[in-house]
N, C-alpha and C positions, 0 to 999 in steps of 0.2 A: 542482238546479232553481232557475231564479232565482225571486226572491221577490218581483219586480215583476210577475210575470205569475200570480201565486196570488192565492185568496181562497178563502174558507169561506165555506160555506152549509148549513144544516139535519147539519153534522157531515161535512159532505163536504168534501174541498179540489178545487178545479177549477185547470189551469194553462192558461193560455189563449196560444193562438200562433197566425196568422195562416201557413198555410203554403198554397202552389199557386196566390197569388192573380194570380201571375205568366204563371203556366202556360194557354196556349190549350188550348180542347175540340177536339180535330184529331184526324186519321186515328190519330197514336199515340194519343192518351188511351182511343181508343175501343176500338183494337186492344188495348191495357192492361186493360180491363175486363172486352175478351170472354176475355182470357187466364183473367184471373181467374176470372171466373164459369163460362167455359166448359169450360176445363182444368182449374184447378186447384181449384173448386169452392167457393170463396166466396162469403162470402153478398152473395146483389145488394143489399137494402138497408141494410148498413152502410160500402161501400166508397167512397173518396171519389173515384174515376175516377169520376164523372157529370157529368150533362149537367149545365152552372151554375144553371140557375134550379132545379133540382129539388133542387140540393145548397143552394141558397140557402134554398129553402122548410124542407128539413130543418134547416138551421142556425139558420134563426128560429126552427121549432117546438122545440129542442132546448132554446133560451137562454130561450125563454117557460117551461115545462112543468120547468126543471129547475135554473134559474140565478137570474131574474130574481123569481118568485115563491117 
């Protein structure tokens, strides 16, 4: 694990990496999702195939509520 991308918080270590930001929300992401959720039974909200603003909203509220304070 690289040590550029860690830090601690409240006893926690977080590694932090920027992945998919590459990646369009298009017919496959979406097909990816329904695979998931609908065949293979994952849970809808922890998966990162979403729509971007909702995955944006969760990645704010994640870094507010668990990082940042």
């Amino acid at each position: 694990m690289s040590k550029r991308h860690c830090f601690v918080n409240d006893k926690r270590i977080f590694h932090m990496a920027i992945i998919d930001y590459l990646q369009e929300w298009n017919f496959a992401k979406k097909l990816e999702r329904f695979t998931k959720t609908n065949i293979l039974g994952k849970d809808r909200q922890t998966l990162s195939a979403i729509e971007p603003n909702t995955y944006a909203s969760r990645f704010g509220k994640f870094m507010y509520e668990h990082v940042l304070l």
